[in-house]
PyMOL Python script that loads the backbone (N, CA, C, O; Angstrom):
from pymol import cmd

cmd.read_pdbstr("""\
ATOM      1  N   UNK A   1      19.788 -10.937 -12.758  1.00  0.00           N
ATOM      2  CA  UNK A   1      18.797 -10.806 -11.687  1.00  0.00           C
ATOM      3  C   UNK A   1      17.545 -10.138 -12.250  1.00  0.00           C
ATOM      4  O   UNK A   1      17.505  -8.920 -12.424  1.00  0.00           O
ATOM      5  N   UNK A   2      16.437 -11.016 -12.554  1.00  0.00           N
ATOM      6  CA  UNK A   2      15.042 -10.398 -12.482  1.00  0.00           C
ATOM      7  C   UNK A   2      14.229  -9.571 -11.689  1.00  0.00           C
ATOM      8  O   UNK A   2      14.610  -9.005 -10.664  1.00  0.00           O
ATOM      9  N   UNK A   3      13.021  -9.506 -12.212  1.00  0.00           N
ATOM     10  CA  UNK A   3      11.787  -8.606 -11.449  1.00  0.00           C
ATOM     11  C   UNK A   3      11.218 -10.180 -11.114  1.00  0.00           C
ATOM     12  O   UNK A   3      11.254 -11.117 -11.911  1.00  0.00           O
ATOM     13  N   UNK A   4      10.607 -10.225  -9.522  1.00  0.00           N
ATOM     14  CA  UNK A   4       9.871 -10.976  -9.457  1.00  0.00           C
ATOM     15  C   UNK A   4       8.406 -10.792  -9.293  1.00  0.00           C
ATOM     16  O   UNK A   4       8.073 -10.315  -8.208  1.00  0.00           O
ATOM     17  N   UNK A   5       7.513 -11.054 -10.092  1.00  0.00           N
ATOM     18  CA  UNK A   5       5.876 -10.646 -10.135  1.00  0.00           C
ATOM     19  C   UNK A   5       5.863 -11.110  -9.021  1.00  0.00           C
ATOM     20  O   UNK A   5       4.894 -10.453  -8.640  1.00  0.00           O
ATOM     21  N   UNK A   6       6.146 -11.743  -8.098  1.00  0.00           N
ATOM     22  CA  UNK A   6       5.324 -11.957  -7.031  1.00  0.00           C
ATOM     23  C   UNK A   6       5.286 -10.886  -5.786  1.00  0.00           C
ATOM     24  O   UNK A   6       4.330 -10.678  -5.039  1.00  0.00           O
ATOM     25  N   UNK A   7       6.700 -10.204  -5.758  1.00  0.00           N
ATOM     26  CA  UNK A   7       6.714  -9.365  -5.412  1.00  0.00           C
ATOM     27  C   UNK A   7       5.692  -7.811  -5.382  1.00  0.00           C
ATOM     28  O   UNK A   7       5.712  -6.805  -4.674  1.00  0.00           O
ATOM     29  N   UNK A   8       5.030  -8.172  -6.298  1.00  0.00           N
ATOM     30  CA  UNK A   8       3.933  -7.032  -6.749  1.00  0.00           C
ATOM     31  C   UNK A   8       2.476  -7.425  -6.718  1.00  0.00           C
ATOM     32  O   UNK A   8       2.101  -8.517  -7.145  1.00  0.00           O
ATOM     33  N   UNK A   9       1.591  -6.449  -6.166  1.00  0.00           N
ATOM     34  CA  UNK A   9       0.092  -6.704  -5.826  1.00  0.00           C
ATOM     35  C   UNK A   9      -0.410  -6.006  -7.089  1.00  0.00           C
ATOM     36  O   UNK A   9       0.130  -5.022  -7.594  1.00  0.00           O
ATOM     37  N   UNK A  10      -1.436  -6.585  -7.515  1.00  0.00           N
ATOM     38  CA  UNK A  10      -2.320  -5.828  -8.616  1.00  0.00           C
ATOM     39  C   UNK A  10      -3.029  -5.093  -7.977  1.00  0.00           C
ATOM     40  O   UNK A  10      -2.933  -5.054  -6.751  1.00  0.00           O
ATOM     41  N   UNK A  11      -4.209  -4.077  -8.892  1.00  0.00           N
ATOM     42  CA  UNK A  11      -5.421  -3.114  -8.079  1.00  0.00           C
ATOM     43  C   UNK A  11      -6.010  -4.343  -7.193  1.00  0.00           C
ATOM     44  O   UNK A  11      -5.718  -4.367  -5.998  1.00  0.00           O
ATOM     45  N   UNK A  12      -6.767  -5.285  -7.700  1.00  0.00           N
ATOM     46  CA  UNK A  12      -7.718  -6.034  -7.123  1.00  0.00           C
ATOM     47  C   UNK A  12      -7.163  -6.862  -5.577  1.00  0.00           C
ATOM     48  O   UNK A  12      -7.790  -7.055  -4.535  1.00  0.00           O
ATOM     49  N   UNK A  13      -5.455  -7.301  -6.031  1.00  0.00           N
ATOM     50  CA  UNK A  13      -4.779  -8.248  -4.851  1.00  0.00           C
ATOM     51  C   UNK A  13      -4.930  -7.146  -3.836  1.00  0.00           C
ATOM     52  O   UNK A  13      -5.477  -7.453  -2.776  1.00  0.00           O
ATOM     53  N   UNK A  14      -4.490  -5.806  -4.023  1.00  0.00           N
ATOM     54  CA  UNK A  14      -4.309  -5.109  -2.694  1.00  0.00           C
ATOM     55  C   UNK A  14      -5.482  -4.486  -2.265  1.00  0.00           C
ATOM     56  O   UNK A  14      -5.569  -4.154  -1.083  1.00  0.00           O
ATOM     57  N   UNK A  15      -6.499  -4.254  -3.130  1.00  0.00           N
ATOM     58  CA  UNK A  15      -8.301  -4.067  -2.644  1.00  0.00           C
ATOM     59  C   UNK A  15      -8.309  -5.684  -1.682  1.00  0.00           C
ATOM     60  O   UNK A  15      -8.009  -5.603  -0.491  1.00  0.00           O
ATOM     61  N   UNK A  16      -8.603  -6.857  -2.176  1.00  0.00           N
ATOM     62  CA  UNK A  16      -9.029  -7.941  -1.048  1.00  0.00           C
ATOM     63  C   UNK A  16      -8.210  -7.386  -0.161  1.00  0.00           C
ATOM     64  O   UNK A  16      -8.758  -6.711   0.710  1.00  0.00           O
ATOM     65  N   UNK A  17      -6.852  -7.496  -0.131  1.00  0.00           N
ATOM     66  CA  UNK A  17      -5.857  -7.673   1.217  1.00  0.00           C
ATOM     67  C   UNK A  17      -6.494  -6.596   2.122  1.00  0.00           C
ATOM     68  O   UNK A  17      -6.712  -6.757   3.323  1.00  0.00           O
ATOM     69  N   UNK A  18      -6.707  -5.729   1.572  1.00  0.00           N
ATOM     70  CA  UNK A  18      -7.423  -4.140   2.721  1.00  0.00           C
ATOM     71  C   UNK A  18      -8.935  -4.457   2.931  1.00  0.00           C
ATOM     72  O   UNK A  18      -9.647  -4.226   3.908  1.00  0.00           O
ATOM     73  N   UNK A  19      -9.139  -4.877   2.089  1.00  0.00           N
ATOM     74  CA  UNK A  19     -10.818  -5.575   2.033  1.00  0.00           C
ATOM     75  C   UNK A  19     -11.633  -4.374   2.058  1.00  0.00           C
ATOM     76  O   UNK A  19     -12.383  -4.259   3.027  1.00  0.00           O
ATOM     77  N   UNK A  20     -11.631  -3.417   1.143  1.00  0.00           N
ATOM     78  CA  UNK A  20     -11.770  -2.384   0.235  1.00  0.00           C
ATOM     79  C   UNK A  20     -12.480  -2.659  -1.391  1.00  0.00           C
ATOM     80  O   UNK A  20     -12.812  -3.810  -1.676  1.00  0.00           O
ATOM     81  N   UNK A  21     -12.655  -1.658  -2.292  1.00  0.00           N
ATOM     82  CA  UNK A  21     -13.055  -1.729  -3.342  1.00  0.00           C
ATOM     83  C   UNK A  21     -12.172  -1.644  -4.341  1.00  0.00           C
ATOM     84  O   UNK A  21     -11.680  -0.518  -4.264  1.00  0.00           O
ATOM     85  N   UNK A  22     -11.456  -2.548  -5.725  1.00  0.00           N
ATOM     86  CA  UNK A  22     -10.546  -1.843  -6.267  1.00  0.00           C
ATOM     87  C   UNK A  22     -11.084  -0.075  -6.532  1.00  0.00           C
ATOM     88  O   UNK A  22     -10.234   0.813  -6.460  1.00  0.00           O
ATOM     89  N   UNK A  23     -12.529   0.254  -6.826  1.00  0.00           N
ATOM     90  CA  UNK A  23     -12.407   1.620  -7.383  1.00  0.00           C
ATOM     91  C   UNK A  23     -11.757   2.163  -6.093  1.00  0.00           C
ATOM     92  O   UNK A  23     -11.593   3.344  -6.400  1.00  0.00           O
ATOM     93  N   UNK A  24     -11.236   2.007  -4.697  1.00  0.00           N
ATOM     94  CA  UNK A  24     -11.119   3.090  -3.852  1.00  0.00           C
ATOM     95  C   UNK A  24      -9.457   2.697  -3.972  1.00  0.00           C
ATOM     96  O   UNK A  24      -8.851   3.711  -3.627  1.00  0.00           O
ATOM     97  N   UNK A  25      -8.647   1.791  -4.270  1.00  0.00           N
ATOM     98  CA  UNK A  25      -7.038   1.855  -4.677  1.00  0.00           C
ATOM     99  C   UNK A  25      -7.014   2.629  -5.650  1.00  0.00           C
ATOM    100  O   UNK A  25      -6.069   3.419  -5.633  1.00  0.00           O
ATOM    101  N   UNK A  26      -7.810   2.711  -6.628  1.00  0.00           N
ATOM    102  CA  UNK A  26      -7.557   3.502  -8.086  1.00  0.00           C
ATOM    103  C   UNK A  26      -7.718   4.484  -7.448  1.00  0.00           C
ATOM    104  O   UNK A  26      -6.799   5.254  -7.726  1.00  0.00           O
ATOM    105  N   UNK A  27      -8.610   5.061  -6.481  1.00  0.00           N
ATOM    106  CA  UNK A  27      -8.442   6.596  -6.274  1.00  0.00           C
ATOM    107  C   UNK A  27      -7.532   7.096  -5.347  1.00  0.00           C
ATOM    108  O   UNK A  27      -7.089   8.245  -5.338  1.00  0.00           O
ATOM    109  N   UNK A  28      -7.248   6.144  -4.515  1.00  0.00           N
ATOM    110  CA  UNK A  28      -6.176   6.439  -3.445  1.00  0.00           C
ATOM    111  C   UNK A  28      -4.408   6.259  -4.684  1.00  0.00           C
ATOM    112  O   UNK A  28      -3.236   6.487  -4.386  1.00  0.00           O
ATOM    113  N   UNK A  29      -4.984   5.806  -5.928  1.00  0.00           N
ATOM    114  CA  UNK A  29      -3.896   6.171  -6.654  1.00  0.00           C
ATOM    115  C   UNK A  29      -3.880   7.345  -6.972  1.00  0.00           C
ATOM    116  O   UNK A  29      -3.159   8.234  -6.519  1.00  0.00           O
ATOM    117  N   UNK A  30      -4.880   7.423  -7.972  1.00  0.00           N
ATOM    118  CA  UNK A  30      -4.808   8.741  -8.304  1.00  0.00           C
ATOM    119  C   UNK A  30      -4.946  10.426  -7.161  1.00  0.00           C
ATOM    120  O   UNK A  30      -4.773  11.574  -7.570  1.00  0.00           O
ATOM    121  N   UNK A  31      -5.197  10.121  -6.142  1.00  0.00           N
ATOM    122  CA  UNK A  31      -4.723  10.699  -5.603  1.00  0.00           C
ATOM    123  C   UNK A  31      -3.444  10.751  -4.580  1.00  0.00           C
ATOM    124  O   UNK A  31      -3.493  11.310  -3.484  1.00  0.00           O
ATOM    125  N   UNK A  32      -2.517  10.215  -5.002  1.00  0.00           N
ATOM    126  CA  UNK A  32      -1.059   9.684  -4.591  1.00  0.00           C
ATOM    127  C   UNK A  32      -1.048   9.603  -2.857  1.00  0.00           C
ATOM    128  O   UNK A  32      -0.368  10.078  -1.948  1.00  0.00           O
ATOM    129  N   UNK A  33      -2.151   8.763  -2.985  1.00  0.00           N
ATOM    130  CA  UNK A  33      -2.163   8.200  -1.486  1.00  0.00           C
ATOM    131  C   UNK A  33      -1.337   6.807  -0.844  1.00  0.00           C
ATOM    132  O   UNK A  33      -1.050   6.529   0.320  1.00  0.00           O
ATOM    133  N   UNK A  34      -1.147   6.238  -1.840  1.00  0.00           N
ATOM    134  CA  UNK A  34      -0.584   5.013  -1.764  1.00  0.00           C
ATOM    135  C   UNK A  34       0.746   4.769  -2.890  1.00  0.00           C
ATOM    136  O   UNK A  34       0.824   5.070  -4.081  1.00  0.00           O
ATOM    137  N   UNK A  35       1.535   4.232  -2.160  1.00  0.00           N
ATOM    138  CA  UNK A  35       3.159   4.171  -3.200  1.00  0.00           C
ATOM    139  C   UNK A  35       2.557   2.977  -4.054  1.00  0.00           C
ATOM    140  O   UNK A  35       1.876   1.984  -3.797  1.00  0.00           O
ATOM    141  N   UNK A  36       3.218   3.624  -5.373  1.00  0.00           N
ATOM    142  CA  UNK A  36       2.513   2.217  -6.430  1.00  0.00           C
ATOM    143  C   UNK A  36       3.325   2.834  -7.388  1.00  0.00           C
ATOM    144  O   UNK A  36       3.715   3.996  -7.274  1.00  0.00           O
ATOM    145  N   UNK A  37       3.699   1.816  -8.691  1.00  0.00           N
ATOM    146  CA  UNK A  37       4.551   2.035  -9.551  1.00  0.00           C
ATOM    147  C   UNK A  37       3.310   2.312 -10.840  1.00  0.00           C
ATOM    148  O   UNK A  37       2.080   2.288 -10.877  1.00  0.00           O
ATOM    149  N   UNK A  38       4.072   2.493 -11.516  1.00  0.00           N
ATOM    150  CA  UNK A  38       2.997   3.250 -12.869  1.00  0.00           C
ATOM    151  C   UNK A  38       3.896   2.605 -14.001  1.00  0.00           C
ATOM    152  O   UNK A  38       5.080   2.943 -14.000  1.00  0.00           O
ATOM    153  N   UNK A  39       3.512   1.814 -14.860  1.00  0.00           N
ATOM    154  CA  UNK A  39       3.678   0.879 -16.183  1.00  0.00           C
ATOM    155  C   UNK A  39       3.465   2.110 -17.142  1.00  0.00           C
ATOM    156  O   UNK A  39       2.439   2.791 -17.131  1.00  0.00           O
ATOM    157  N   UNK A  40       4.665   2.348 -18.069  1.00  0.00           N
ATOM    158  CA  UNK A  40       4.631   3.191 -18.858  1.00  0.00           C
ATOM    159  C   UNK A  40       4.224   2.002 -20.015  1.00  0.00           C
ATOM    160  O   UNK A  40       4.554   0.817 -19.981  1.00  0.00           O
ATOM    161  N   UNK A  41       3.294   2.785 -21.185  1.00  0.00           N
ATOM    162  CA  UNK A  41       2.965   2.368 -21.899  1.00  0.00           C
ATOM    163  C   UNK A  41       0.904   1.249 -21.686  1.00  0.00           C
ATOM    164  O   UNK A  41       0.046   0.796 -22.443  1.00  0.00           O
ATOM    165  N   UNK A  42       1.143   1.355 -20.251  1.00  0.00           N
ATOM    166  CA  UNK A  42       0.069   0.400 -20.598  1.00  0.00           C
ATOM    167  C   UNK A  42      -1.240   1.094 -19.675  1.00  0.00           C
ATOM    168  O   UNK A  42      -1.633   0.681 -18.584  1.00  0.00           O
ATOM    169  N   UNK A  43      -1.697   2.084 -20.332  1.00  0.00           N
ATOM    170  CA  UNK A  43      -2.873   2.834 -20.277  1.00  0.00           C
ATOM    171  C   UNK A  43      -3.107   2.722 -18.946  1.00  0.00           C
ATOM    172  O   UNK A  43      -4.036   2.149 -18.376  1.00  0.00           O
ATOM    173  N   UNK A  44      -1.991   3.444 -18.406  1.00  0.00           N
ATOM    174  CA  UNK A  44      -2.999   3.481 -16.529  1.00  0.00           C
ATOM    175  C   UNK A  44      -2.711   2.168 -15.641  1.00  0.00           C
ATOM    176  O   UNK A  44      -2.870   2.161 -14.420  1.00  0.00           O
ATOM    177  N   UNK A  45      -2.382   1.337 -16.199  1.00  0.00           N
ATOM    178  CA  UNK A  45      -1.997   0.038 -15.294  1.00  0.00           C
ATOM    179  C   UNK A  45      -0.662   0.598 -14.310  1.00  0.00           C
ATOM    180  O   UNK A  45       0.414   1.134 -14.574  1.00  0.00           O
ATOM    181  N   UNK A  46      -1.324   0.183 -13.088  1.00  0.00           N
ATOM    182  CA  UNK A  46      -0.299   0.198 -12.133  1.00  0.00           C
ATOM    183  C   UNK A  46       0.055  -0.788 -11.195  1.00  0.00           C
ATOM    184  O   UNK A  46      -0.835  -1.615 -11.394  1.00  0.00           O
ATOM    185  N   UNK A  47       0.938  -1.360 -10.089  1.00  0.00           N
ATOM    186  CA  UNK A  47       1.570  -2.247  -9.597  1.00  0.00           C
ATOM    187  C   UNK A  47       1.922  -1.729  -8.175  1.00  0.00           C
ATOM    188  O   UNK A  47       2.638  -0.733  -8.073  1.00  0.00           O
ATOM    189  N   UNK A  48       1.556  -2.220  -7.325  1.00  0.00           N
ATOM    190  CA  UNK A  48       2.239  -1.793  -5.972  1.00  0.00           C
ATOM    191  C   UNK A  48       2.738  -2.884  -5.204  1.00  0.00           C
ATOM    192  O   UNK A  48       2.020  -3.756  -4.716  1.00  0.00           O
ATOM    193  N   UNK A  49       4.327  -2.808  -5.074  1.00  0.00           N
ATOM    194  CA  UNK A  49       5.663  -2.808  -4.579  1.00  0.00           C
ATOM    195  C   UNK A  49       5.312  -3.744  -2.839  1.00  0.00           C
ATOM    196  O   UNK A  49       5.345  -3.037  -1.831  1.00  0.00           O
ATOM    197  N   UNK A  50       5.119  -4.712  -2.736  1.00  0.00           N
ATOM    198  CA  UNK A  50       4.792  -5.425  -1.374  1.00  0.00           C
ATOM    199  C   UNK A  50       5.230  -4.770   0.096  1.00  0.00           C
ATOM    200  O   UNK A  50       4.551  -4.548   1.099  1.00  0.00           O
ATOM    201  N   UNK A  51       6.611  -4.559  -0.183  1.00  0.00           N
ATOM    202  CA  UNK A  51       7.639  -4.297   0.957  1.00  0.00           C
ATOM    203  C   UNK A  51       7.133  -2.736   0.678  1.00  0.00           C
ATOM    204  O   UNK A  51       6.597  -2.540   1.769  1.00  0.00           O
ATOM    205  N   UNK A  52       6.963  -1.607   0.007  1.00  0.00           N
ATOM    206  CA  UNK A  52       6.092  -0.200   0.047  1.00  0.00           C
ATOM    207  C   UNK A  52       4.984  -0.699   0.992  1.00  0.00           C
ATOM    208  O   UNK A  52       5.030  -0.616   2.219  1.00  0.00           O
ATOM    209  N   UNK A  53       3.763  -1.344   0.105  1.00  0.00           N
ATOM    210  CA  UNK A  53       2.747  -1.489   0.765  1.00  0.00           C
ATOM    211  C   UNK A  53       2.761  -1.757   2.139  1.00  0.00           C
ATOM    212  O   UNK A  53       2.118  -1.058   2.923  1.00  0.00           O
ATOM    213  N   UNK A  54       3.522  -2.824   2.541  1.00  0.00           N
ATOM    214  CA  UNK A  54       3.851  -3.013   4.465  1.00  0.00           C
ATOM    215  C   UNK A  54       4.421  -1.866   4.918  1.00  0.00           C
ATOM    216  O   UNK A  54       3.965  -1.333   5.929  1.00  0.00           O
ATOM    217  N   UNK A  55       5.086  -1.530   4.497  1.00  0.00           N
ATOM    218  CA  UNK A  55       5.746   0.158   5.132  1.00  0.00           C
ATOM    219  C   UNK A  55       4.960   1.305   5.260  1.00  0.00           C
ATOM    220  O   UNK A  55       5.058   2.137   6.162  1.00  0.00           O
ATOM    221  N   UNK A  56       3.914   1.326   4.010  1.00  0.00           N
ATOM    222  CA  UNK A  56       3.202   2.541   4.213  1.00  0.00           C
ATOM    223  C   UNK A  56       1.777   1.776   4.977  1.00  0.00           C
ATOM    224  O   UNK A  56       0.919   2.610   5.265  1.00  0.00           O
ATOM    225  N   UNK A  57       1.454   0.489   5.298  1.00  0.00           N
ATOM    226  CA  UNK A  57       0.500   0.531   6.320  1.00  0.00           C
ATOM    227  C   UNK A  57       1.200   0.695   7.405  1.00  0.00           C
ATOM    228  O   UNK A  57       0.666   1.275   8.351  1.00  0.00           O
ATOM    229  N   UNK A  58       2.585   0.210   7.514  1.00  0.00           N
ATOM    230  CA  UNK A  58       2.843   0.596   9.153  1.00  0.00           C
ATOM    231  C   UNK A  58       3.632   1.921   9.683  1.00  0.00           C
ATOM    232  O   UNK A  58       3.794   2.256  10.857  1.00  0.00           O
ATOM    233  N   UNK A  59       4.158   2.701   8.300  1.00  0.00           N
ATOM    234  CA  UNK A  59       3.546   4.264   8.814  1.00  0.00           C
ATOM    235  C   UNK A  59       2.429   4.785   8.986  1.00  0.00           C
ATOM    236  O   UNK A  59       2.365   5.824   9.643  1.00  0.00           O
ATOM    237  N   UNK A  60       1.384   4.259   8.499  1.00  0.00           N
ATOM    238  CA  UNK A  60      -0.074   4.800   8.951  1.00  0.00           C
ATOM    239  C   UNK A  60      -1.213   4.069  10.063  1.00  0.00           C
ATOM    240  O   UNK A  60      -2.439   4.172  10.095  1.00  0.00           O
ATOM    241  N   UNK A  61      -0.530   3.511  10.700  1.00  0.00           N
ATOM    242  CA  UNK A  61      -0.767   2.072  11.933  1.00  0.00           C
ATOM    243  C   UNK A  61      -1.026   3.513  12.906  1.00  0.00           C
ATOM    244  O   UNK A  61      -0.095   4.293  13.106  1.00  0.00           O
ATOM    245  N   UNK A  62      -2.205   3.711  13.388  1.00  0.00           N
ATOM    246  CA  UNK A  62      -2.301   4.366  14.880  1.00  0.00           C
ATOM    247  C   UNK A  62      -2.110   4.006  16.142  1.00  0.00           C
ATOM    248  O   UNK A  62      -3.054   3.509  16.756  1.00  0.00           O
ATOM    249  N   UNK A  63      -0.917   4.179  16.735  1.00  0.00           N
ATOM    250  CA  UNK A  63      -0.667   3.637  18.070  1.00  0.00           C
ATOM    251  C   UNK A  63      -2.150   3.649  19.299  1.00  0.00           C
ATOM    252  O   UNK A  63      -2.952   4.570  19.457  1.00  0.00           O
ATOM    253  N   UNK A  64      -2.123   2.562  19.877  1.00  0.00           N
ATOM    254  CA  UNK A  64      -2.759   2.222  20.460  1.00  0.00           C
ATOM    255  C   UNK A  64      -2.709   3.145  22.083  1.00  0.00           C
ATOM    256  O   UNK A  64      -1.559   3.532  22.289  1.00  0.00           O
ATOM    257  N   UNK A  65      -3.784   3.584  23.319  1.00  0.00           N
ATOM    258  CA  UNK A  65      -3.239   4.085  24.109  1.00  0.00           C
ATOM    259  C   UNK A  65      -2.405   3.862  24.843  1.00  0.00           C
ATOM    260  O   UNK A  65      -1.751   4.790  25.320  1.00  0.00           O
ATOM    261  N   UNK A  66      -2.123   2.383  25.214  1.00  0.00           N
ATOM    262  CA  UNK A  66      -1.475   1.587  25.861  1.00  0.00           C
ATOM    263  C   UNK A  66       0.230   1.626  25.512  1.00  0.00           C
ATOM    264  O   UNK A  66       1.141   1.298  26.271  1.00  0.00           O
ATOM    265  N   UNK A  67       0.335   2.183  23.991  1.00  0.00           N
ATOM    266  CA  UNK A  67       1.651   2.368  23.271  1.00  0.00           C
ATOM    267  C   UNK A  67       1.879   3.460  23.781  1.00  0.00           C
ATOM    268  O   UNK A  67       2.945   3.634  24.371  1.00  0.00           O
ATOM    269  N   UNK A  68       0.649   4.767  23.649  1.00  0.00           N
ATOM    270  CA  UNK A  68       1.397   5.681  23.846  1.00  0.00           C
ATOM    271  C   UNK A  68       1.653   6.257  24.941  1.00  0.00           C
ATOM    272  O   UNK A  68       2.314   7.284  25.095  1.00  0.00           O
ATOM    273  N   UNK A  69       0.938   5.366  26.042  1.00  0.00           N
ATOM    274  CA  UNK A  69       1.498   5.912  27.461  1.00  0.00           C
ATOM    275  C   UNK A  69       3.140   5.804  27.649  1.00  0.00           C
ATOM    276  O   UNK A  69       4.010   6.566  28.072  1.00  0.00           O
ATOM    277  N   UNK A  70       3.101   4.133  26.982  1.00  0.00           N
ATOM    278  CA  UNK A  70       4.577   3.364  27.287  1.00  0.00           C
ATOM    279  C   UNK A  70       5.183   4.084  26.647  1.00  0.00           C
ATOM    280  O   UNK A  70       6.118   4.511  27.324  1.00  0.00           O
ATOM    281  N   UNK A  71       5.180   4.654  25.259  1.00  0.00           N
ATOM    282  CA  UNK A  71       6.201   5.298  24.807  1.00  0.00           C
ATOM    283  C   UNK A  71       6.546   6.781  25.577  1.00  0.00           C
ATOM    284  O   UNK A  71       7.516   7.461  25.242  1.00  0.00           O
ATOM    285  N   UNK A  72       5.622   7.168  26.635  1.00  0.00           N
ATOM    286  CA  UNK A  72       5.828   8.663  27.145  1.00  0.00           C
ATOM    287  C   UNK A  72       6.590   8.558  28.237  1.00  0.00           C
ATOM    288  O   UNK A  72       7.368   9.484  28.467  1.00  0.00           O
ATOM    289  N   UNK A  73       6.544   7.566  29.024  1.00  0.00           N
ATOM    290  CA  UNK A  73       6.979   7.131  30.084  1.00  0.00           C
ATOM    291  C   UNK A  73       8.811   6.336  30.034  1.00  0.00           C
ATOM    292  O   UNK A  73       9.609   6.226  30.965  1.00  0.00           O
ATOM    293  N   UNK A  74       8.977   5.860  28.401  1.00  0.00           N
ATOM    294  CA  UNK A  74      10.204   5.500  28.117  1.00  0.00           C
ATOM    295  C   UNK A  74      10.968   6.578  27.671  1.00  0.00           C
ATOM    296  O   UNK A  74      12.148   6.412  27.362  1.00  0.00           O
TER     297      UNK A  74
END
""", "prot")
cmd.dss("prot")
cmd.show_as("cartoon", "prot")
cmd.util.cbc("prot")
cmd.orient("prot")
């Protein structure tokens, strides 16, 4: 059982997808804002994990008011 590259966003794939700058993933790397794997050996190249990336936008998803009435009321 392999690694599948497709499974993994480069700096630039996950800058378009956010529609962002890669320099602002590199800093939201380097400041361990975002789950991303780190390539030993290859000067700083890093990789972030698809199924991370959906998880940590939808831990950081702000409920809407409409959610959070419903959720106060359930």
């Amino acid at each position: 059982m392999g690694i599948n590259m497709t499974e993994f966003y480069t700096v630039e794939e996950l800058a378009a997808l956010l529609r962002v700058q890669p320099h602002t993933v590199r800093q939201w790397t380097y400041q361990k804002r975002v789950p991303y794997i780190k390539l030993q050996g290859t000067k700083g190249r890093v990789l972030f994990m698809k199924s991370a990336i959906e998880k940590w936008l939808q831990d950081n998803t702000v409920p809407t008011m409409q959610e959070i009435r419903h959720g106060a009321q359930g």
